[in-house]
C-alpha beads as a LAMMPS data file, in Angstrom:
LAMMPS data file: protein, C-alpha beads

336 atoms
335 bonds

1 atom types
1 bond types

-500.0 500.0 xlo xhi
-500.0 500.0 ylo yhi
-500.0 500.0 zlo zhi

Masses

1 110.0

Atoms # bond

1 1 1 199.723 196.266 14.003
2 1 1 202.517 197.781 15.703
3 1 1 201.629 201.170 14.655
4 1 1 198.444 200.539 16.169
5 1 1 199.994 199.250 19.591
6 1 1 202.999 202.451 19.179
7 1 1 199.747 204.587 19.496
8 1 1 198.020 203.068 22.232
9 1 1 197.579 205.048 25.705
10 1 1 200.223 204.559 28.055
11 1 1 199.881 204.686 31.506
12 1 1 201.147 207.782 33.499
13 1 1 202.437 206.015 36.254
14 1 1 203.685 202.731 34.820
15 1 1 203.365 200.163 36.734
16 1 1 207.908 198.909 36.772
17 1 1 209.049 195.361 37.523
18 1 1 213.065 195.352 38.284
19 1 1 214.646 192.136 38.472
20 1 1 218.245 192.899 40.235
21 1 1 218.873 195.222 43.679
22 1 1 219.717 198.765 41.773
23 1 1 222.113 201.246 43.586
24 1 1 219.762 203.130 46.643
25 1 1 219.588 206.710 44.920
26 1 1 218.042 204.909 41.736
27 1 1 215.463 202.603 42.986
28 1 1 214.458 205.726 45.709
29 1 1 213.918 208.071 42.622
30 1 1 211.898 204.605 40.351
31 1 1 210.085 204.776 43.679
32 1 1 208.936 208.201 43.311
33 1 1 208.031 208.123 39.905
34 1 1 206.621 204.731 39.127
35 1 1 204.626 202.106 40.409
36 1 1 207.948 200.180 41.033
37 1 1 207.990 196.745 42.091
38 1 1 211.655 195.673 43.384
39 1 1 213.115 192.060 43.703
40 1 1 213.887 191.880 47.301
41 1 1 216.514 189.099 47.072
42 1 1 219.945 190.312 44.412
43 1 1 219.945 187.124 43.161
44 1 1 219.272 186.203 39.417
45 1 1 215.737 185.949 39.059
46 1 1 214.434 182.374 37.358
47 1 1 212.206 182.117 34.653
48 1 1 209.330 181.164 36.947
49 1 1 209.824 184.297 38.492
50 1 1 210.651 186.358 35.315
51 1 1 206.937 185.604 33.901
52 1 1 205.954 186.652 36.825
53 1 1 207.463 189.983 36.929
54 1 1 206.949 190.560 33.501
55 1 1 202.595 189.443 33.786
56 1 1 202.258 192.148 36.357
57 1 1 203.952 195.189 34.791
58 1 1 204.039 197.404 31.665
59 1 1 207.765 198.083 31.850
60 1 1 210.368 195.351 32.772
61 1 1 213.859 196.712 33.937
62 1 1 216.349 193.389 33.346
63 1 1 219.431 193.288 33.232
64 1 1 222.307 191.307 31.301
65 1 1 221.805 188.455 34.293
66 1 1 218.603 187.807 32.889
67 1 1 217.706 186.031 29.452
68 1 1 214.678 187.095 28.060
69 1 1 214.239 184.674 25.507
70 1 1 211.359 184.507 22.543
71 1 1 209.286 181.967 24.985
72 1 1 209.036 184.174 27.963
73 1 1 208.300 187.049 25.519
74 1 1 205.641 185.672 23.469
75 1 1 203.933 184.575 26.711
76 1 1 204.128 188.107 28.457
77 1 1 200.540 190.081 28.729
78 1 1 199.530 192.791 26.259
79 1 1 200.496 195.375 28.837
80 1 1 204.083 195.000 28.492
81 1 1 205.212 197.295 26.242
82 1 1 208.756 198.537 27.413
83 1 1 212.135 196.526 28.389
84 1 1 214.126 199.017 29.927
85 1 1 217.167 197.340 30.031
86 1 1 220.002 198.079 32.727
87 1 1 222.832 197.966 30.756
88 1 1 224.753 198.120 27.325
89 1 1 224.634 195.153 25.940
90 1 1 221.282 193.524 24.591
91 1 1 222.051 190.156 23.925
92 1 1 220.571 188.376 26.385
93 1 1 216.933 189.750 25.221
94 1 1 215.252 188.245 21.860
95 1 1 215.002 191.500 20.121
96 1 1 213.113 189.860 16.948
97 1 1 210.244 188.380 19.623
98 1 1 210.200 192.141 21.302
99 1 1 209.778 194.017 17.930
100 1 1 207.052 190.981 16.465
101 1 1 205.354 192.005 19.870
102 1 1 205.610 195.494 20.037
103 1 1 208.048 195.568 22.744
104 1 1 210.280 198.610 22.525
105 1 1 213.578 197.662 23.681
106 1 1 216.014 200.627 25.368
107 1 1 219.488 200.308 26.732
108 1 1 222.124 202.775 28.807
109 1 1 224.709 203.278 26.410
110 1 1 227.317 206.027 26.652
111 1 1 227.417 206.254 30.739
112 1 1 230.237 203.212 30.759
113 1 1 232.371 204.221 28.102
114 1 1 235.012 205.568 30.073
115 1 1 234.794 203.154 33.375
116 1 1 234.637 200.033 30.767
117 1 1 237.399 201.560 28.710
118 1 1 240.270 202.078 31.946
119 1 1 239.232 198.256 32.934
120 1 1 240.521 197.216 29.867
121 1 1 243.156 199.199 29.576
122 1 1 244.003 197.858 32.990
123 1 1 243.747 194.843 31.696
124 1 1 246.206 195.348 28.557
125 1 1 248.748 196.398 31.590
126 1 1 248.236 193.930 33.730
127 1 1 247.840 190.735 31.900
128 1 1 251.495 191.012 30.050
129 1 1 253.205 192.138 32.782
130 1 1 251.934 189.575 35.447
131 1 1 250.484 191.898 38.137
132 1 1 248.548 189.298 39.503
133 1 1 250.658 186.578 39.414
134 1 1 252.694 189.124 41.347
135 1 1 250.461 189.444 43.929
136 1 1 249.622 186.273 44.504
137 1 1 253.506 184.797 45.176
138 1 1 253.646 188.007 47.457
139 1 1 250.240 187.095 49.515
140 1 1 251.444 183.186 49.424
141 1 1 254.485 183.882 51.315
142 1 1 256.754 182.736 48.333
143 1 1 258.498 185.615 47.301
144 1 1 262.595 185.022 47.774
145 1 1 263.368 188.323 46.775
146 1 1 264.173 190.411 43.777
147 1 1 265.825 189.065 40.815
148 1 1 267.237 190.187 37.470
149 1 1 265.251 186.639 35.907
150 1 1 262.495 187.538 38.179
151 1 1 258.691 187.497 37.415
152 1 1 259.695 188.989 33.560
153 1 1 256.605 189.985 31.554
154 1 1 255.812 191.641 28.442
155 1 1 256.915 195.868 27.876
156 1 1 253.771 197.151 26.237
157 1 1 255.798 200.001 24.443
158 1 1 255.884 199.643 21.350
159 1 1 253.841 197.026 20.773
160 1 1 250.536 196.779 18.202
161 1 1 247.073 196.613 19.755
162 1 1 244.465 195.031 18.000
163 1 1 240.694 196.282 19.207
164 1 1 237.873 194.428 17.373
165 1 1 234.591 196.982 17.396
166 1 1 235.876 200.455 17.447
167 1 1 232.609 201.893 18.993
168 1 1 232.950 204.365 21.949
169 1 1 234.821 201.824 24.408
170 1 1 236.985 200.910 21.162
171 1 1 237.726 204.542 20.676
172 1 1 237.941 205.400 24.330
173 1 1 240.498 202.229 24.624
174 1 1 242.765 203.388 21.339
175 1 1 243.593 206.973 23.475
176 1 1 244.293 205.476 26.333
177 1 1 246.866 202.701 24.758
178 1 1 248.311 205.282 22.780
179 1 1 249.324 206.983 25.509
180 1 1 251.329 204.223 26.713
181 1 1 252.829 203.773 23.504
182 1 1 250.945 201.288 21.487
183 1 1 250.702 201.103 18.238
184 1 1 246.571 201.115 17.217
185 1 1 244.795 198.272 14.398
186 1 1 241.226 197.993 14.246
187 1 1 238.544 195.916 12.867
188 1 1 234.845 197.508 12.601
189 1 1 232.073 196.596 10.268
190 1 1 232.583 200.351 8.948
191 1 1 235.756 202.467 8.532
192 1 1 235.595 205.405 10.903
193 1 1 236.177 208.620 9.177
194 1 1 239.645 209.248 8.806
195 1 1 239.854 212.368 10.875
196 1 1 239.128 210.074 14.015
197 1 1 241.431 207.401 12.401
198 1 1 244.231 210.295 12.269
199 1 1 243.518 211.638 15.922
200 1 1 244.153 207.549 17.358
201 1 1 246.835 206.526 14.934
202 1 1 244.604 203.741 13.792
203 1 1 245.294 201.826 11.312
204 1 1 242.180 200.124 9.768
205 1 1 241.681 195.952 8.697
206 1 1 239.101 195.448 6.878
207 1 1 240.209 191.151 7.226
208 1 1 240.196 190.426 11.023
209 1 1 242.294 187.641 10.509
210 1 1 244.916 189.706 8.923
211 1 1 244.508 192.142 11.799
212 1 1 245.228 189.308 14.045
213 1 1 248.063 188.156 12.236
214 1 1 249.951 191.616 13.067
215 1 1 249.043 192.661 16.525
216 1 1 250.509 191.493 19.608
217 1 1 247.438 192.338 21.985
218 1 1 243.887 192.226 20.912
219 1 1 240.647 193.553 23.024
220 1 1 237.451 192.797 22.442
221 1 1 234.580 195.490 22.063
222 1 1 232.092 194.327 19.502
223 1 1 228.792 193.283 21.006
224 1 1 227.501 190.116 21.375
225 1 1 225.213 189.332 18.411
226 1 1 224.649 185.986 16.285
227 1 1 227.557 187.186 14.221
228 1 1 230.205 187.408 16.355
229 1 1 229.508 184.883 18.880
230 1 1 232.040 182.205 18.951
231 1 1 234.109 184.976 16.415
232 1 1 237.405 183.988 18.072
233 1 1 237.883 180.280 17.866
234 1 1 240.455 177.967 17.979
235 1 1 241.793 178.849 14.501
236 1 1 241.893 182.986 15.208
237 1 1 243.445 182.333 18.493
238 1 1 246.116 180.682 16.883
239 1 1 246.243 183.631 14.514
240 1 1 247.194 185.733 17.420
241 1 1 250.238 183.026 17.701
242 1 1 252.186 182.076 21.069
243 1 1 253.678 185.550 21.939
244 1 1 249.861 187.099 21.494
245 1 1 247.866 188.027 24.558
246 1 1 243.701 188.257 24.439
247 1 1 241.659 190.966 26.678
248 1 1 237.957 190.625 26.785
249 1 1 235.869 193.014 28.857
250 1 1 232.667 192.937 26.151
251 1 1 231.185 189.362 26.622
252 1 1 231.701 186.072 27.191
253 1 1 229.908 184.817 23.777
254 1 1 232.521 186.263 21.701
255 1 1 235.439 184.159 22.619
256 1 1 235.075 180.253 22.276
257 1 1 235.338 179.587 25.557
258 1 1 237.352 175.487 25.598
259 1 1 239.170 176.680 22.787
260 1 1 240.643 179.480 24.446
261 1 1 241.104 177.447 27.973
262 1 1 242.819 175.156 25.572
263 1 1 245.330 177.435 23.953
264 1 1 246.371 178.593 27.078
265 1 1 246.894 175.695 28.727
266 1 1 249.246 174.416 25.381
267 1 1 250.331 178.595 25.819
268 1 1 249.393 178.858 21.891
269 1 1 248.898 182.559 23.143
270 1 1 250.579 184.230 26.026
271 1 1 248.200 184.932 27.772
272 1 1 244.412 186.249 28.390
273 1 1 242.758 189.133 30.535
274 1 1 238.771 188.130 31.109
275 1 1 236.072 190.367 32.743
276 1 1 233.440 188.293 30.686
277 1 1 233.137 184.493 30.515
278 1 1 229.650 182.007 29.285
279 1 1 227.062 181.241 31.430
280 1 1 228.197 183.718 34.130
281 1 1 228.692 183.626 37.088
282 1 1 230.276 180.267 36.128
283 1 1 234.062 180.248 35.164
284 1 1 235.725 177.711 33.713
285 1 1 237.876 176.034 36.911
286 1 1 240.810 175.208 34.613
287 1 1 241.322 178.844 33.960
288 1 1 242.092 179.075 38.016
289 1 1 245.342 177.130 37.912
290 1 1 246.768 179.284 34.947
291 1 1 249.302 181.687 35.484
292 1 1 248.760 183.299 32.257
293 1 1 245.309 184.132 32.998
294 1 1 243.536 187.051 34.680
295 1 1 240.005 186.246 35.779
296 1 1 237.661 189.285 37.472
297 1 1 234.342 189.248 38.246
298 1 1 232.743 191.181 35.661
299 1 1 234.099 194.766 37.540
300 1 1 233.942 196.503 33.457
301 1 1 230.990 198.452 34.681
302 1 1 231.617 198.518 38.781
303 1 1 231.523 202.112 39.459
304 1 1 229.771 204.189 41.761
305 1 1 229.114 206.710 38.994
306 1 1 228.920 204.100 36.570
307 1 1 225.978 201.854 38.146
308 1 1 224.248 204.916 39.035
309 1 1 224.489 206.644 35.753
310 1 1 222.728 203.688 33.937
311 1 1 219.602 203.944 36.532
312 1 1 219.262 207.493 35.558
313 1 1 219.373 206.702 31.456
314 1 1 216.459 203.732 32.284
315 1 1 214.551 206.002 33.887
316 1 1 215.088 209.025 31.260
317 1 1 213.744 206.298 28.906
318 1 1 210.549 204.850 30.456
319 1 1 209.465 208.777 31.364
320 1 1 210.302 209.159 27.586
321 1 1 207.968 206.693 26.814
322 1 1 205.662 206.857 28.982
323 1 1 204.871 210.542 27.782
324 1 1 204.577 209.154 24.366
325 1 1 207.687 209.719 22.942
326 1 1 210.438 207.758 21.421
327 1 1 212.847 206.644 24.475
328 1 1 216.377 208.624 23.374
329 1 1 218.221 204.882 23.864
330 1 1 215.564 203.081 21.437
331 1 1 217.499 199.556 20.403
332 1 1 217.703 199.737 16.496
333 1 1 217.666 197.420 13.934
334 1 1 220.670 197.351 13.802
335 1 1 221.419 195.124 16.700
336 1 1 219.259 192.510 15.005

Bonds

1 1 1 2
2 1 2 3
3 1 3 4
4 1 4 5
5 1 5 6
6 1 6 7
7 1 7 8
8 1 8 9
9 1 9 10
10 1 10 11
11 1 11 12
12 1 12 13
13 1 13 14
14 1 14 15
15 1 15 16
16 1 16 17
17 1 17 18
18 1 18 19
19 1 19 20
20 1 20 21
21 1 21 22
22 1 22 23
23 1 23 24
24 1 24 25
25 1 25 26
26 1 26 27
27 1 27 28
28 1 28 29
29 1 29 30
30 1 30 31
31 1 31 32
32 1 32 33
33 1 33 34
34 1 34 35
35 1 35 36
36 1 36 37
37 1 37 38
38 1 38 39
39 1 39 40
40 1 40 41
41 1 41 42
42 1 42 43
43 1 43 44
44 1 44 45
45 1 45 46
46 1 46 47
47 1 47 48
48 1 48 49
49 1 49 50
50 1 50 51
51 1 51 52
52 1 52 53
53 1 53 54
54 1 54 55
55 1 55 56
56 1 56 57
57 1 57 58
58 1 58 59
59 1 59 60
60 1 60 61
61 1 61 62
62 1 62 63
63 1 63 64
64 1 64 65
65 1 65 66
66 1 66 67
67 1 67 68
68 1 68 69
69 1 69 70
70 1 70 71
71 1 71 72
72 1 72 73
73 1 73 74
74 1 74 75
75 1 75 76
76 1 76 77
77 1 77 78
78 1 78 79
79 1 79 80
80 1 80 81
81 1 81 82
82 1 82 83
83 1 83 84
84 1 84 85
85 1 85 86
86 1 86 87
87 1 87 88
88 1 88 89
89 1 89 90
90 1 90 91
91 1 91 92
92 1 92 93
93 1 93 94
94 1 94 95
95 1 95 96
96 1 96 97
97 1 97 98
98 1 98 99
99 1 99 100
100 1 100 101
101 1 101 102
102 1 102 103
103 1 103 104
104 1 104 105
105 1 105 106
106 1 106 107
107 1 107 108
108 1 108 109
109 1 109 110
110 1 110 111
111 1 111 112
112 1 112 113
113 1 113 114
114 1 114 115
115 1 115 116
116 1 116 117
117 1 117 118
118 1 118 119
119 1 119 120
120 1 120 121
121 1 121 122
122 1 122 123
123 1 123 124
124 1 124 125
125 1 125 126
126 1 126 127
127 1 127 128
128 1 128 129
129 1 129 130
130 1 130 131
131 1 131 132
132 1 132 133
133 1 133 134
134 1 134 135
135 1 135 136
136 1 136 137
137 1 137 138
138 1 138 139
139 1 139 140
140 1 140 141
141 1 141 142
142 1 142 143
143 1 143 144
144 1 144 145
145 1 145 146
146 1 146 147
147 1 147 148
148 1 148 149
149 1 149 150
150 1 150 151
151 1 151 152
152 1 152 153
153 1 153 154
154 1 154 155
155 1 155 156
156 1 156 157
157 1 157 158
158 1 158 159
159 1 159 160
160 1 160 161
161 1 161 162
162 1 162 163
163 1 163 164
164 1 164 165
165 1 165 166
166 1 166 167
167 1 167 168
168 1 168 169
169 1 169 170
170 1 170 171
171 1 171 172
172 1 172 173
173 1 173 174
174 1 174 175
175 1 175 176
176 1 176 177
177 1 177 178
178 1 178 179
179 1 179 180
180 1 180 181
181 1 181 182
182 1 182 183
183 1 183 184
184 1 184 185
185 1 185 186
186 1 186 187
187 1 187 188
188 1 188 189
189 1 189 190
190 1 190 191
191 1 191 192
192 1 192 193
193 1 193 194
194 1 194 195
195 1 195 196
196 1 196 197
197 1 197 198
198 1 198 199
199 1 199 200
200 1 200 201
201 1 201 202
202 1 202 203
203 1 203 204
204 1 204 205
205 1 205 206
206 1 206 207
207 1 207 208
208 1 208 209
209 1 209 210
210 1 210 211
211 1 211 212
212 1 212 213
213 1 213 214
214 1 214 215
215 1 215 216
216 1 216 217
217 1 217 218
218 1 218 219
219 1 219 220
220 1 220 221
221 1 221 222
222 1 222 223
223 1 223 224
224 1 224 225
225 1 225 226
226 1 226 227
227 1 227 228
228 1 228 229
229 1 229 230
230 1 230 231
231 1 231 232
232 1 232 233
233 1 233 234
234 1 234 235
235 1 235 236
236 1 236 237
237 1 237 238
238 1 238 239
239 1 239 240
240 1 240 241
241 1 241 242
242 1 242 243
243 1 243 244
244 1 244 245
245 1 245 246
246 1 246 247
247 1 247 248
248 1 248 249
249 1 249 250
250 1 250 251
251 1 251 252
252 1 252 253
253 1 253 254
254 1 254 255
255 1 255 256
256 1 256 257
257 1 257 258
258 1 258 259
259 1 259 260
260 1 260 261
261 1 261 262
262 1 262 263
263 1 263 264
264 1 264 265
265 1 265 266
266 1 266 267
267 1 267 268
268 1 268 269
269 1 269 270
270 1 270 271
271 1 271 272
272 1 272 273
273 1 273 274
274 1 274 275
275 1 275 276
276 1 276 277
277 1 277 278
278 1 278 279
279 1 279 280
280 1 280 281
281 1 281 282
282 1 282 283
283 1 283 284
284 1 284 285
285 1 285 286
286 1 286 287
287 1 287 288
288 1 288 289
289 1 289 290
290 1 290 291
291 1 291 292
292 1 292 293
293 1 293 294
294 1 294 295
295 1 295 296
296 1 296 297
297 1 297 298
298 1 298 299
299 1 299 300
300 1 300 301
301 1 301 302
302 1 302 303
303 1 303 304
304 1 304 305
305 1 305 306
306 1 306 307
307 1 307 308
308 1 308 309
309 1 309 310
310 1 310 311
311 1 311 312
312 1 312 313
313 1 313 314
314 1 314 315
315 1 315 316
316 1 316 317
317 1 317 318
318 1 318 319
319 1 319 320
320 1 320 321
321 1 321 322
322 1 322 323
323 1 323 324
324 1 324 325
325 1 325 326
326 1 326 327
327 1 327 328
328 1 328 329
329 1 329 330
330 1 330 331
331 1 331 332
332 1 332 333
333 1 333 334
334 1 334 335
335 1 335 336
């Protein structure tokens, strides 16, 4: 069966549905190429309007604001046949329902790396050393005045950084920190090869919890999958211990979301740095009134190279497959 539908005749001009406003140079080139219908409002479509979108198109360009569950999947036409997704990360699309339908799924990995990699870095820097809790006593008019007991934060030199998922952000993240003088653990579900190991100064955990055990600072850059949602709870945050802080730029999923509010709020870890949270755009409120928290709107991927570079990998990959080939950023099996 899905050989049969792999083989089938794919239209020349695909008719494209894209549920978010895309930066102007991509959606003028989708123009030109496809029959490209655009969502007029940048709002988060609803599901209403998601079947829609997806029952009058053969290629559906979401992105991570929209959940493409097994439901609205099952019910979309026979002429979907590519989900051209803008962005990285794939969780929010049911990628067994795609693949038991035929659905090639494709995603723009690679172009963020580097943007994704200096927020979290940022991040690392900020978040121990109270940047914005700087700011704000500045802006509110509070500031007496320097101090030698004044607004003292963390020195980051010296200090071990644990990155769970040592992909291409992990990587990009490990040269970065070294350069400011961190020391570099890592968990993975594979070693890398040591030659890459050697070039970051990485030392390797195969036991997160040991991992978190030793390192004063751990980022997040694993994706979100059913097995690592919810992989730092209440028990691994405590693992990290009161003088541990917690960056997460990947998403929201990964981190239990009360029982991190919670350990902050007792300060059973120093402190946090989020770019990601559940249910986005909603934030917790509690984590507004706590100093040792840095909330930001998502910004991981904010560039104007960035935003534009992932509109040119979606539509490498529905040309791709529209000419009958394999898209280049294919989503593998092993995602599921």
């Amino acid at each position: 069966m899905a050989q049969a539908i792999a083989q089938a005749p794919r239209p020349s001009r695909p008719r494209v549905a894209v549920t978010r406003t895309l930066p102007q140079p991509v959606e003028a080139r989708m123009a030109e190429l496809f029959d490209a219908a655009f969502h007029p409002d940048d709002v988060a479509m609803d599901r209403t309007a998601l079947a829609a979108a997806m029952a009058d198109a053969d290629v559906l360009v979401p992105t991570v604001t929209d959940r493409i569950d097994a439901a609205l999947i099952e019910a979309a036409p026979e002429r979907l046949r590519l989900i051209a997704n803008y962005g990285a990360g794939v969780g929010h699309i049911d990628l067994k329902a795609a693949r038991a339908r035929g659905i090639t799924v494709t995603n723009t990995p690679g172009v963020l790396t580097e943007d994704t990699a200096d927020m979290a870095m940022a991040l690392i820097l900020a978040t121990p050393r109270r940047l914005v809790e700087g700011d704000k006593l500045v802006r509110a008019g509070q500031w007496t005045g320097w101090r030698p007991t004044g607004m003292r934060g963390t020195r980051i030199g010296g200090k071990k950084l644990g990155i769970l998922g040592m992909g291409r952000i992990g990587q990009a993240v490990a040269q970065r920190a070294r350069a400011f003088g961190l020391q570099i653990h890592y968990h993975n579900r594979h070693r890398i090869p040591e030659v890459a190991e050697a070039q970051l100064g990485a030392t390797f955990h195969a036991d997160l919890d040991a991992m978190l055990a030793a390192v004063d600072i751990l980022t997040i850059h694993t994706p979100h999958t059913e097995g690592t949602a919810g992989l730092i709870d209440a028990r691994r945050l405590d693992l990290l211990g009161p003088q541990g802080w917690l960056i997460n730029t990947a998403r929201g999923e990964i981190v239990d979301p009360q029982a991190l509010v919670e350990a902050l709020e007792m300060q059973r870890i120093a402190g946090a740095g989020l770019d990601v949270y559940v249910g986005e755009p909603a934030v917790d409120p509690r984590l507004f009134v706590l100093d040792n928290a840095i909330v930001l709107p998502h910004l991981g991927s904010a560039t104007f190279e960035g935003r534009e570079a992932m509109g040119a990998k979606v539509i490498t990959n529905i040309r791709s497959w529209s000419d009958g080939h394999r898209p280049p950023d294919q989503v593998l099996d092993g995602w599921l």
